[in-house]
C-alpha positions as a Markdown table, in Angstrom:
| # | Residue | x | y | z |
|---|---|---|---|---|
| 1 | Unk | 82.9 | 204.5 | -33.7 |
| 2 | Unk | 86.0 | 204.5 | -31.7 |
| 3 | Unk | 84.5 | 204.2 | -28.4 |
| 4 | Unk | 82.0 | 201.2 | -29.9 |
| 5 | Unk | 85.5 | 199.5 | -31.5 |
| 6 | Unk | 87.0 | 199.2 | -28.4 |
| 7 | Unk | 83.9 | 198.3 | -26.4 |
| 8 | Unk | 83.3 | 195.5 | -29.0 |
| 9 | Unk | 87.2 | 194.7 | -28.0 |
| 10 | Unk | 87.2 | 194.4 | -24.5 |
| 11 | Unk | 83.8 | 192.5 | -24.6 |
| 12 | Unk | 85.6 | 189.8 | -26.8 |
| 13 | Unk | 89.2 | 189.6 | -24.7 |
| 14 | Unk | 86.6 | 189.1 | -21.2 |
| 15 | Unk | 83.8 | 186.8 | -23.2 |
| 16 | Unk | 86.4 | 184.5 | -25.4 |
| 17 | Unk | 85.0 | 181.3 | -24.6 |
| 18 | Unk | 81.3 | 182.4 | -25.6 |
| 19 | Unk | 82.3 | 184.1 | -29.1 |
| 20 | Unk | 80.6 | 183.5 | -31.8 |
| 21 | Unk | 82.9 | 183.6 | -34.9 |
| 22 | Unk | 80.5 | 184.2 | -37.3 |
| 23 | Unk | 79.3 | 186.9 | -35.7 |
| 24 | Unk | 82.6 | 188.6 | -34.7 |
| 25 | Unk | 83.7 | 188.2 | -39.1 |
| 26 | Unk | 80.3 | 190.4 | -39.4 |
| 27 | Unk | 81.9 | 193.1 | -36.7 |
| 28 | Unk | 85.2 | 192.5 | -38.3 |
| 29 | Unk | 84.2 | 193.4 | -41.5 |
| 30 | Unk | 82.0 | 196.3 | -40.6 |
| 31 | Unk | 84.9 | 197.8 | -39.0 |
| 32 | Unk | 87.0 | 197.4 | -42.0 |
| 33 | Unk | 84.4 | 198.8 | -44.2 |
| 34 | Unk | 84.5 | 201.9 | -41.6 |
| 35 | Unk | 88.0 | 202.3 | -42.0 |
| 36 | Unk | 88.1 | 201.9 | -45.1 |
| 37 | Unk | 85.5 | 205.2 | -45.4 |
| 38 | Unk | 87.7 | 206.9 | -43.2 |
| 39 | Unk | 90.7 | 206.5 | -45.2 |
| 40 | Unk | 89.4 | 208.0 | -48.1 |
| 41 | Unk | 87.9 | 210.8 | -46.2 |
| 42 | Unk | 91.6 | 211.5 | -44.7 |
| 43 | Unk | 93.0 | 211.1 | -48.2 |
| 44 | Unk | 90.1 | 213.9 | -49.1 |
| 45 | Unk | 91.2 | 216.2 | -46.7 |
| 46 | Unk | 95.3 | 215.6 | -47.4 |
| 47 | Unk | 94.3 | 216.5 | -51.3 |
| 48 | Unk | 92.6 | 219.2 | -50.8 |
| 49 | Unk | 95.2 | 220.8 | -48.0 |
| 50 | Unk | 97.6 | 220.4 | -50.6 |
| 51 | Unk | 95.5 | 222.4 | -53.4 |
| 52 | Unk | 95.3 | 224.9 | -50.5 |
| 53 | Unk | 98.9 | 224.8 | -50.2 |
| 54 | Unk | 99.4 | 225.8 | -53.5 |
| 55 | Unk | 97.1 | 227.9 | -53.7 |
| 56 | Unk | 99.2 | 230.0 | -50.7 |
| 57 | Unk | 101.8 | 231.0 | -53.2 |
| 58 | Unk | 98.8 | 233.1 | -55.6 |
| 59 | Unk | 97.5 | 234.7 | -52.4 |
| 60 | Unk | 98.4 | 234.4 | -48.6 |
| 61 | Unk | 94.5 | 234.5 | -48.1 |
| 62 | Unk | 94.4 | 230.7 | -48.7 |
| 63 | Unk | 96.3 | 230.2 | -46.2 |
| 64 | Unk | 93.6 | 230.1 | -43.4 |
| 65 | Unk | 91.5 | 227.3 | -45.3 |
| 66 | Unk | 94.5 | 225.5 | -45.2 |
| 67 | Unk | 95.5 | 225.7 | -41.6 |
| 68 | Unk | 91.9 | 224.3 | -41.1 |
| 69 | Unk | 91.9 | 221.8 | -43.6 |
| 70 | Unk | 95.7 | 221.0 | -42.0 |
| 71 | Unk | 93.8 | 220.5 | -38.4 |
| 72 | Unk | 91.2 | 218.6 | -39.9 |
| 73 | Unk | 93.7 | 216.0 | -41.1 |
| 74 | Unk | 95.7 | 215.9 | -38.2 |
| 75 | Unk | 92.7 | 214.5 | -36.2 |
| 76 | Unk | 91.5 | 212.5 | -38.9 |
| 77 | Unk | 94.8 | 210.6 | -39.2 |
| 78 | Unk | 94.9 | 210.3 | -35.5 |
| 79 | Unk | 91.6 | 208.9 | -35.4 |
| 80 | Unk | 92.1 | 206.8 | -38.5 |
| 81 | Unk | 95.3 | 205.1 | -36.8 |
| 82 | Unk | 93.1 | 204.5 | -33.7 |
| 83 | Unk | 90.8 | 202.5 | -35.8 |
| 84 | Unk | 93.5 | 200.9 | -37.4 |
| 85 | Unk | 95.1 | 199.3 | -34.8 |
| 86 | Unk | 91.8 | 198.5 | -32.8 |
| 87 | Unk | 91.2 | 196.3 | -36.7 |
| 88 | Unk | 93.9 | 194.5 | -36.3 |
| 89 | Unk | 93.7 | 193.6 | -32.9 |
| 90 | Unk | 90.4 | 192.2 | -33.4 |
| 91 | Unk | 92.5 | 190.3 | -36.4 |
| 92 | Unk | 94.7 | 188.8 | -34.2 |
| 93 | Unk | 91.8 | 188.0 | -31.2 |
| 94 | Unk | 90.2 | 186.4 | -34.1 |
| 95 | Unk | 92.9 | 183.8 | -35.0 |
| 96 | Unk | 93.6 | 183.4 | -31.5 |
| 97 | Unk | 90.0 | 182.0 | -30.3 |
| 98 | Unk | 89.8 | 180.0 | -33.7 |
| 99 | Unk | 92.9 | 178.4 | -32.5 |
| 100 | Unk | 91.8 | 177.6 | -29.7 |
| 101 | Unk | 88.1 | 176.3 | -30.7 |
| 102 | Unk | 90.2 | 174.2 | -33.3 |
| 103 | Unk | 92.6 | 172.8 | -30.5 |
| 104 | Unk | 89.6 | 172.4 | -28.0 |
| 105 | Unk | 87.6 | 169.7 | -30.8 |
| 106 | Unk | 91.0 | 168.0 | -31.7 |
| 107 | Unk | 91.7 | 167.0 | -28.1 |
């Protein structure tokens, strides 16, 4: 998903005059609805690392799910800021071509 975000990014930064907005609200929001799946598969793994934690002090056995578990959210929040950021840049590309479509009618 990360590699099609970015992709998606760079075609609209070299293609701006030939955007369709509608079209790039569709992307927008099917991004969002991916981050938003990934956010609550992060928050997932962070809950149930914690339970793990706890579950150290009955028996140090647990502690190898939750070294796991502790790897699994490190790359999850990694990848979960990636798509983040690559969101909000498309935000801000967004309001920048509509700006400009606006300007370009007006005058």
């Amino acid at each position: 998903m990360k590699k099609y975000l970015y992709e998606y990014i760079n075609y609209v930064i070299n293609n701006k005059n030939e955007i369709d907005l509608e079209d790039m609200l569709i992307k927008i929001n099917f991004f969002q609805h991916e981050r938003l799946i990934h956010l609550i598969i992060t928050l997932f793994y962070v809950i149930m690392f914690l339970i793990f934690l706890i579950l150290v002090s009955i028996s140090y056995i647990f502690i190898i799910p939750a070294f796991i578990l502790l790897i699994f959210v490190i790359f999850y929040i990694i990848h979960y800021f990636r798509l983040e950021n690559g969101v909000q840049s498309l935000y801000f590309l967004y309001d920048g071509i509509k700006n400009k479509t606006k300007r370009d009618k007006k005058g």
